[in-house]
C-alpha positions as CSV (number, residue, x, y, z in Angstrom):
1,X,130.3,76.2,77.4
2,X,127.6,73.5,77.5
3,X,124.7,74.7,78.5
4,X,123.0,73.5,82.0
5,X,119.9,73.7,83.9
6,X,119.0,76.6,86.0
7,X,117.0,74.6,88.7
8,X,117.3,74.5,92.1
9,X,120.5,71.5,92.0
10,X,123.0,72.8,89.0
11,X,123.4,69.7,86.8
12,X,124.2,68.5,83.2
13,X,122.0,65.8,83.3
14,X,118.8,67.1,81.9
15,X,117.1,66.8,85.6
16,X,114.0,69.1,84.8
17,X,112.7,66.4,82.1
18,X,112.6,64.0,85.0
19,X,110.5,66.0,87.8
20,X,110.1,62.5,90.0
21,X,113.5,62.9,90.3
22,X,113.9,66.0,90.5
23,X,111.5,66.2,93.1
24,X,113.2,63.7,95.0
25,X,116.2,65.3,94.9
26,X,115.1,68.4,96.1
27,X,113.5,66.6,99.2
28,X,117.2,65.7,100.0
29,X,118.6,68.6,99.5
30,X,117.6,70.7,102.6
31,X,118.5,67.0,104.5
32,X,121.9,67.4,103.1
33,X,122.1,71.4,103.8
34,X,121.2,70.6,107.4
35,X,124.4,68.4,107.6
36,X,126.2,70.2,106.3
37,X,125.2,73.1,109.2
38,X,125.7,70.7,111.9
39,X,128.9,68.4,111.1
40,X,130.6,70.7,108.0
41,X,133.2,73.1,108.5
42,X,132.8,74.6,112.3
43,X,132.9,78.1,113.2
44,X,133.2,79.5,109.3
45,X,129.9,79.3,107.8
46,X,129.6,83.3,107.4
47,X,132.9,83.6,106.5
48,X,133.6,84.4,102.5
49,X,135.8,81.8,101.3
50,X,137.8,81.7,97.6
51,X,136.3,78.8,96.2
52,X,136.5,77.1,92.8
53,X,132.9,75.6,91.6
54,X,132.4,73.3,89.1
55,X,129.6,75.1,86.0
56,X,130.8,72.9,83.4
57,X,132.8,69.3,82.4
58,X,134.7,70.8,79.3
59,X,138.9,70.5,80.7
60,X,139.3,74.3,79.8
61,X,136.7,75.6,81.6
62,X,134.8,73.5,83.8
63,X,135.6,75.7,87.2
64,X,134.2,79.1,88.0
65,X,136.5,80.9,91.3
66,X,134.8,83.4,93.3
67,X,133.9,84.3,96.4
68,X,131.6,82.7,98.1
69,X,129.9,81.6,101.5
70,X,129.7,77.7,102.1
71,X,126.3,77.3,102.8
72,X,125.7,78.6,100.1
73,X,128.0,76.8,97.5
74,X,126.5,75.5,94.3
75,X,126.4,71.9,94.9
76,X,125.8,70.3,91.8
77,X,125.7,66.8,89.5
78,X,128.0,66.6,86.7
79,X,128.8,63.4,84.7
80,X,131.6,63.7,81.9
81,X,130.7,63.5,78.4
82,X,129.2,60.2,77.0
83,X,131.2,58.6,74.5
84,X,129.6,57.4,71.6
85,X,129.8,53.7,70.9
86,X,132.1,52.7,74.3
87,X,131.7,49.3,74.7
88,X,132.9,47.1,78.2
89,X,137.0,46.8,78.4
90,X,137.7,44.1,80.7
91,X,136.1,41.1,82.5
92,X,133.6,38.5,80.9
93,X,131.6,41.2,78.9
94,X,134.6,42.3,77.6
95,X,133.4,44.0,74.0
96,X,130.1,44.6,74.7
97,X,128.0,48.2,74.9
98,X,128.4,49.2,78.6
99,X,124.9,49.7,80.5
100,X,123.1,53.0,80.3
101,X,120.6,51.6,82.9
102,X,121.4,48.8,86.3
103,X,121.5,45.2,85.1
104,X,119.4,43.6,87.1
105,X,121.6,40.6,88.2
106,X,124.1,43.2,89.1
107,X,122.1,45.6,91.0
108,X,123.0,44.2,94.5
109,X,126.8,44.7,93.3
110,X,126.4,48.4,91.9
111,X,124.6,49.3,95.1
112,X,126.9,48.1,97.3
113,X,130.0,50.4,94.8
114,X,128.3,53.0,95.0
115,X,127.0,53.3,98.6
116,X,130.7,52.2,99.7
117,X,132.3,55.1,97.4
118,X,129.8,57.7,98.3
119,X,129.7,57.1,102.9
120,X,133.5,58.4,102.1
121,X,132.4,61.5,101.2
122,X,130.7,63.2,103.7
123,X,133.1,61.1,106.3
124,X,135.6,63.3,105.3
125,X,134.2,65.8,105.8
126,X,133.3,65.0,109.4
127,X,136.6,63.8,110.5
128,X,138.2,67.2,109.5
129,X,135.0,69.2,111.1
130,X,137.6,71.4,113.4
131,X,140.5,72.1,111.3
132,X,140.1,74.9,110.6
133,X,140.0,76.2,114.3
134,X,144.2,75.5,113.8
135,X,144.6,76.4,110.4
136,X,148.4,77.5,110.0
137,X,147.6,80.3,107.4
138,X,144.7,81.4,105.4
139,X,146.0,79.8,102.4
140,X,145.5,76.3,103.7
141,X,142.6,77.3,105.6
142,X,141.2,78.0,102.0
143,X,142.3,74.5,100.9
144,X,141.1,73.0,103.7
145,X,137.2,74.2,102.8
146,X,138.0,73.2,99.2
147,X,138.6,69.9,99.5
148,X,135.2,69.8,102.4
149,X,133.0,71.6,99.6
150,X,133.7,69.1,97.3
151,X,133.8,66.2,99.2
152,X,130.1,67.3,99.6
153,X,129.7,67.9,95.5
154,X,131.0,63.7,95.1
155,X,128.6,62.7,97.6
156,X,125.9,64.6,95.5
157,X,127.7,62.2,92.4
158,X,126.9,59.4,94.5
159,X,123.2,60.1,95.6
160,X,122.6,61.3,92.2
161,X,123.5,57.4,90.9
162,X,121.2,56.1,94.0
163,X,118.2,58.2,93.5
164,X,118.4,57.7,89.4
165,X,119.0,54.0,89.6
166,X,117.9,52.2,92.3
167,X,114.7,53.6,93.6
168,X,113.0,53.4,97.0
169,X,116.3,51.2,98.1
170,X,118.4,53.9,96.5
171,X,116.4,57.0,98.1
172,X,116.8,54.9,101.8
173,X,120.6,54.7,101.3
174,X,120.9,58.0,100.4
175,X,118.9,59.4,103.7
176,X,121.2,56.4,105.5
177,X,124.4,58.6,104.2
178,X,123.2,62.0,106.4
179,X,122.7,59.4,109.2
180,X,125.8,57.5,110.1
181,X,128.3,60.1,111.4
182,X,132.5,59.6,111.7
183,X,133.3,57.9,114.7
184,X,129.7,57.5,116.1
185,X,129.3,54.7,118.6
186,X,126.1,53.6,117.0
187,X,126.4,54.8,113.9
188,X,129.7,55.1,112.4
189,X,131.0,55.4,109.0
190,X,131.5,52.3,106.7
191,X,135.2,52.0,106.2
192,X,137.4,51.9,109.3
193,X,139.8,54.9,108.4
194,X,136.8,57.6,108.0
195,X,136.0,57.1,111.7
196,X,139.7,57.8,112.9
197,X,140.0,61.0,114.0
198,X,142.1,64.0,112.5
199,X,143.0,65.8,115.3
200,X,145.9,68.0,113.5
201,X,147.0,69.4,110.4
202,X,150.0,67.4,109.8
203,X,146.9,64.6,110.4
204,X,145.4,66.0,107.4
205,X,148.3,66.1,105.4
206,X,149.1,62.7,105.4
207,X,145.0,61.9,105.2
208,X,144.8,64.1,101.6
209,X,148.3,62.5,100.9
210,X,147.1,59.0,101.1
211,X,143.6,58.3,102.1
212,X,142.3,60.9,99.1
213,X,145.4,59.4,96.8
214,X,143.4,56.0,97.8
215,X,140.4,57.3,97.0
216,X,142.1,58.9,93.4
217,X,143.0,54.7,92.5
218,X,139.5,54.0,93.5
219,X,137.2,56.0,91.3
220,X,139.7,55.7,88.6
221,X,138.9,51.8,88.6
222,X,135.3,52.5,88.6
223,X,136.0,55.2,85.6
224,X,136.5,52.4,83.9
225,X,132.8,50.4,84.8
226,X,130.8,49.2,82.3
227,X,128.0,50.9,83.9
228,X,128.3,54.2,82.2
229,X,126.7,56.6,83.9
230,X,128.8,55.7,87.3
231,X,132.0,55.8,84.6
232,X,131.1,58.7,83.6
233,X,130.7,60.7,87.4
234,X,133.5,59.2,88.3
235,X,135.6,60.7,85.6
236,X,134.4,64.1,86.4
237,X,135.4,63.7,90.2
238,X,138.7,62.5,89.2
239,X,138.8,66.4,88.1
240,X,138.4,67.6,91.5
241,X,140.2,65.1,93.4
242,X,143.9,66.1,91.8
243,X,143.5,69.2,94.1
244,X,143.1,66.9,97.3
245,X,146.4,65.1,96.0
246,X,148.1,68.4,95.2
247,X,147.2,69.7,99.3
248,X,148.3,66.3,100.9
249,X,151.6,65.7,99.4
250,X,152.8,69.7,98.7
251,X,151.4,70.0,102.8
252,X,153.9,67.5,104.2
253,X,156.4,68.7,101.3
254,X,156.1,72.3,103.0
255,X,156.5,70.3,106.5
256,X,160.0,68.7,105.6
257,X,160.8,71.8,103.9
258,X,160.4,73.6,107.2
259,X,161.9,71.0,109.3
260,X,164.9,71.0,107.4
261,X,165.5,74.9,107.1
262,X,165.0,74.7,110.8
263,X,167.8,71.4,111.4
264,X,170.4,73.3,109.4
265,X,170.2,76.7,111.6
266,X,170.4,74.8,114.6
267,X,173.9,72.7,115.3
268,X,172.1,70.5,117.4
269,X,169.5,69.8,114.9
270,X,166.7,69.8,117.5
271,X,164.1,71.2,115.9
272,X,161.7,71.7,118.8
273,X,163.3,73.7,120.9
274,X,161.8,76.6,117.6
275,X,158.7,75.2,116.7
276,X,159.1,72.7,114.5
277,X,158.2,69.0,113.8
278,X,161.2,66.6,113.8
279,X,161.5,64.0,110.6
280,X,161.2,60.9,113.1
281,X,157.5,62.2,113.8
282,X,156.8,62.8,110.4
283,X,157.6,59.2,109.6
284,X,155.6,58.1,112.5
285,X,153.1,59.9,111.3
286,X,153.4,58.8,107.4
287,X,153.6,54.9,109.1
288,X,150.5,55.7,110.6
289,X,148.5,57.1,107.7
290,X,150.1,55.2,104.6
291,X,149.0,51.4,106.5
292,X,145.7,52.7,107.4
293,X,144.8,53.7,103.8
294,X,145.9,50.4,102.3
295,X,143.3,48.3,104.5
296,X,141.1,50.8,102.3
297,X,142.0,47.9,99.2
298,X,140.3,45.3,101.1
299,X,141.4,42.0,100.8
300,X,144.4,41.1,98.7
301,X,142.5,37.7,97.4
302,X,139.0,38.8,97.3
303,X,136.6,36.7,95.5
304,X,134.5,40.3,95.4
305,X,137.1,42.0,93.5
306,X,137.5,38.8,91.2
307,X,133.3,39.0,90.7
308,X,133.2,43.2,90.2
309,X,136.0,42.5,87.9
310,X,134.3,39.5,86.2
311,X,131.3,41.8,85.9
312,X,132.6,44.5,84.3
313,X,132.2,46.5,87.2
314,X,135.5,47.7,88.4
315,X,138.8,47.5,86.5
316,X,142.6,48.1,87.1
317,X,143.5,51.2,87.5
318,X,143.5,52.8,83.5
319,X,142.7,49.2,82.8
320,X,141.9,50.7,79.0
321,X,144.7,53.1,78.7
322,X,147.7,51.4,80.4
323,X,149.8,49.2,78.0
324,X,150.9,46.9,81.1
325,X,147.1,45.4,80.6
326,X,147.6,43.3,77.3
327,X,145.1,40.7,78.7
328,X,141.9,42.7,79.8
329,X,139.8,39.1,80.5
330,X,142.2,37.9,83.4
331,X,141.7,34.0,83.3
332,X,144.7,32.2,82.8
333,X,147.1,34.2,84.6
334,X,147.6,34.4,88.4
335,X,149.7,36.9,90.7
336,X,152.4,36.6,93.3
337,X,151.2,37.1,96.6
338,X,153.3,37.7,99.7
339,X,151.8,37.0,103.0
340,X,152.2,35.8,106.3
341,X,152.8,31.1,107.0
342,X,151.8,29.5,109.8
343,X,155.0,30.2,111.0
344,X,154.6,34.2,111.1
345,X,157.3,34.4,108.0
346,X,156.5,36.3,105.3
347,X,156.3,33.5,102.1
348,X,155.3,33.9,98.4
349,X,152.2,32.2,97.1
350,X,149.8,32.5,94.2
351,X,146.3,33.5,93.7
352,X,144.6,33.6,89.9
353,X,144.3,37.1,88.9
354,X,141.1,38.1,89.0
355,X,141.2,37.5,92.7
356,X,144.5,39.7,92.9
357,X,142.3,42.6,91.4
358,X,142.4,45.0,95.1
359,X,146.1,44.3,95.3
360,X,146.6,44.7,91.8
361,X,145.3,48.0,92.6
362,X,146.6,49.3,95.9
363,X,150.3,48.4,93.9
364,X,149.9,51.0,91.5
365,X,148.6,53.4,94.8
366,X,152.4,52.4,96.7
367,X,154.4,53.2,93.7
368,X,152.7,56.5,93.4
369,X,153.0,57.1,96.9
370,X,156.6,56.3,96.6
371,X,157.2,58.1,94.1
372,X,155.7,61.4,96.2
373,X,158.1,60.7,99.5
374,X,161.1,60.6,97.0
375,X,160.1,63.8,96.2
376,X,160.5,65.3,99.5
377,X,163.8,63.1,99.9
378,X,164.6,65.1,97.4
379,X,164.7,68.3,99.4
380,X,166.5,67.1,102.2
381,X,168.8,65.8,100.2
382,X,169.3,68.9,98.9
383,X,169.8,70.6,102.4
384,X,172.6,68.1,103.4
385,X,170.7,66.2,106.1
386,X,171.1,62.1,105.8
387,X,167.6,61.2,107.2
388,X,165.1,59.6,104.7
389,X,161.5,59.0,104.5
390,X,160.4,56.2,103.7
391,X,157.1,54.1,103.1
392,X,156.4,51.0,106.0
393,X,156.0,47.6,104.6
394,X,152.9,46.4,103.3
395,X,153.0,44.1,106.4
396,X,152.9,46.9,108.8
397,X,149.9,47.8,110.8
398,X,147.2,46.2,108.9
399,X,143.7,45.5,109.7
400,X,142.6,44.2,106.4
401,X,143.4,41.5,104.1
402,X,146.4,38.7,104.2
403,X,148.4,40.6,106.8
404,X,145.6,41.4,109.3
405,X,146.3,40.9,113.0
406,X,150.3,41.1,111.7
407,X,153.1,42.4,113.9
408,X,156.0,43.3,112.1
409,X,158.3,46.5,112.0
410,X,157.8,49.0,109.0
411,X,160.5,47.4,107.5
412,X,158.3,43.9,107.6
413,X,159.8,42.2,110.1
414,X,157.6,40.0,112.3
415,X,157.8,40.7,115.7
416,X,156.4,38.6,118.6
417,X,153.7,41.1,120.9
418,X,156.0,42.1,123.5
419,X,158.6,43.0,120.9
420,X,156.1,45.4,118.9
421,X,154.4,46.5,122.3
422,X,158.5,47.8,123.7
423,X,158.8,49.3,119.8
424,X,155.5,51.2,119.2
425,X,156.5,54.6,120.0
426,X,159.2,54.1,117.5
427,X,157.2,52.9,114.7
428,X,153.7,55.1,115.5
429,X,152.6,58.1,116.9
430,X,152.7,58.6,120.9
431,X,150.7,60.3,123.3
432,X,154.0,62.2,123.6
433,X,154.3,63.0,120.0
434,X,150.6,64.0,119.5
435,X,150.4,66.4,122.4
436,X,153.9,67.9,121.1
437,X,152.0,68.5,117.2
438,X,148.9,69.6,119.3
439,X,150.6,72.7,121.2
440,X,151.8,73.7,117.6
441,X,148.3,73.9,116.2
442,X,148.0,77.6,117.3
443,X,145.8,79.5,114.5
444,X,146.9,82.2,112.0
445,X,144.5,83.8,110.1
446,X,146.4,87.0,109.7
447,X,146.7,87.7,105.1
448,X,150.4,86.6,104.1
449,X,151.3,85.2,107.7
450,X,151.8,81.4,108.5
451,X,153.2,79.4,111.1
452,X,156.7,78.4,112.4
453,X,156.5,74.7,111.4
454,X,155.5,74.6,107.9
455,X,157.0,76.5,104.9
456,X,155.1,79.1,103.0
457,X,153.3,77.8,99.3
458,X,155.5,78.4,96.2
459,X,152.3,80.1,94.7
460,X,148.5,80.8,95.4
461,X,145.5,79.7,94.0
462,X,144.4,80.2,90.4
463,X,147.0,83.1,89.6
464,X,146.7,84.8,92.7
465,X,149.7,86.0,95.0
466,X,150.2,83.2,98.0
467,X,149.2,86.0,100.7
468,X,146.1,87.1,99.0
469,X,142.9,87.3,102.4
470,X,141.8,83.8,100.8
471,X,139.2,83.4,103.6
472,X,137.5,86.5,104.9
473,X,136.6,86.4,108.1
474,X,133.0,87.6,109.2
475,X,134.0,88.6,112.4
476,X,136.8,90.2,111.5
């Protein structure tokens, strides 16, 4: 195990030989433990929780599971291993050594990455500050502080970067990320879909299932910067971030599985009338969550994407790894786009590729996320019952890029606004179908127990049985 510092912030970066920095860092910290007090987890900060936290970045061994209280989780920096002699892949500096320090013509561009990457974080953690009030067993009331604790351990990543790098103007955006708040008035979050708020668990579901699985797409392009040292944190968090992945999708899996055990033992196949969520409100809900989280790309044609790209910056996702990429400089080609004529058709056009780069990018994201709901197709295939889930057109409910301000049904259609007005409570959550998944959110924290509308796990955490008291309760 490689050995790390002992100071006050656990780290593998050799902080003590820096002590401006280290000072620094220290003067944020009790900033960031205060946050974490007032907008973190609410209602389970005595509690002893079964957490995994990271002590090292070697894949055998880089988690340690205990025990532990949240406040006082070992936050810490970790950036994978440097690899000796990596040069740029991609862009217009394709070839050359990446950058151990900020270029300065590219240090407006870097701060604006990392600042963007890093609001997310704590965001998260905001938007899902009540949870566990509802938590449906103690199992994902465990997962549910896992993915919070190290949401807070990437924005540490991030602040890292900004303290190290970009001095007084890094420091300020740091103190800036404790400041804005999810779905403050005056001060909310940078990206639109870390202010909306997640008022359930099948909410959170889809949010880990897709806005975390964006999230996985993004820092797996900027794994592959030229600027190393944001390369190399990012690599690390892609560690941690499989388990946010693994709770989304398995979460809504354990949903259908439910829903469907439930259809088949009644004839009527009216799954409410015991409890449970019905598949047309699942797929509200996916519709919901899955076009919210590809406005998270940005633009389709963005001449920012084409610049970061250009750079060096920010690549395609495994840009160095992925045999699809035989031409990693991106000048001659061009991509199909579809997107919305002057007529409100849908029509083909093209855009050079290194403007194409965000939709290049949330591309790879759909066919993953495809590939996950034909997963739990799978199951209800399985049981007999004909309904499928199914992902909305890229059309559907955007905010963002070429089909902003769009109507169309999730199968793409355009619709005129009195057509999609009469349709939205088929295509979206209602009021009616939000209060219904809100009278389900009753709490059980009882060991081994779980609620009526979502299956049991398969299997616990690290090794251990699924009922094992994951979260024990102070007041208990």
């Amino acid at each position: 195990m490689a050995s790390f510092s002992l100071d006050r912030i656990p780290n593998n970066v050799d902080l003590s030989s820096d002590p401006r920095l280290q000072k620094a860092l220290e003067l944020w910290q009790p900033n960031f433990a205060r946050w974490w007090q007032e907008m973190g987890p609410s209602g389970f900060q005595q509690d002893h929780i079964y957490l995994r936290t990271a002590v090292d970045v070697a894949p055998g061994g880089w988690a340690h599971f205990d025990f532990v209280r949240m406040p006082e989780y070992r936050w810490g920096i970790f950036l994978a291993p440097s690899q000796r002699d990596r040069v740029i892949g991609f862009g217009d500096n394709l070839g050359r050594p990446v950058w151990n320090e900020v270029p300065g013509e590219l240090r407006k561009e870097l701060r604006r990455i990392i600042v963007t990457q890093g609001d997310t974080e704590p965001a998260s953690v905001e938007q899902q500050r009540q949870l566990g009030q509802t938590a449906p067993s103690l199992y994902d009331l465990r997962n549910l502080f896992q993915v919070n604790v190290e949401e807070g351990r990437h924005l540490w990543a991030m602040v890292y970067l900004l303290h190290r790098y970009f001095g007084r103007d890094g420091r300020e955006e740091a103190e800036e990320m404790l400041v804005r708040h999810s779905g403050d008035a005056d001060t909310p979050r940078l990206l639109e879909a870390f202010n909306k708020p997640i008022a359930s668990w099948l909410d959170f579901f889809c949010f880990a299932m897709f806005a975390d699985r964006d999230g996985k797409y993004q820092l797996a392009a900027l794994a592959e910067s030229g600027f190393d040292p944001l390369a190399r944190s990012t690599q690390f968090m892609l560690t941690e971030e499989a388990h946010h992945l693994f709770v989304g999708e398995t979460g809504i899996g354990r949903i259908v599985e439910r829903t469907a055990e439930l259809m088949v033992q009644d004839p009527s196949e009216d799954v409410t009338r015991c409890g449970g969520i019905p598949l047309d409100m699942i797929q509200r809900y996916v519709n919901e969550w899955f076009s919210t989280s590809l406005d998270l790309f940005g633009g389709e044609d963005s001449s920012n994407a084409a610049r970061y790209f250009a750079a060096g910056l920010k690549g395609r996702y495994r840009e160095c790894s992925d045999a699809r990429y035989d031409d990693h400089v991106a000048l001659e080609s061009a991509y199909r786009l579809c997107a919305p004529g002057a007529d409100g058709a849908l029509h083909e056009m093209q855009i050079p590729m290194r403007r194409a780069m965000n939709a290049i990018l949330r591309d790879s994201y759909a066919d993953e996320c495809r590939r996950a709901v034909e997963r739990w197709n799978v199951h209800l295939r399985g049981r007999g019952i004909g309904f499928t889930l199914r992902l909305p057109s890229l059309a559907f409910n955007r905010r963002q890029g070429v089909f902003a301000g769009m109507l169309a049904t999730p199968a793409g259609q355009p619709l005129v606004a009195a057509e999609f007005d009469r349709a939205r409570d088929e295509f979206l959550p209602s009021s009616r179908d939000r209060a219904y998944v809100a009278s389900l959110m009753v709490p059980v924290y009882e060991p081994g127990k779980i609620a009526g509308w979502i299956a049991p796990p398969r299997k616990g955490i690290n090794g251990k049985p699924p009922e094992l008291e994951y979260v024990r309760r102070a007041s208990a």
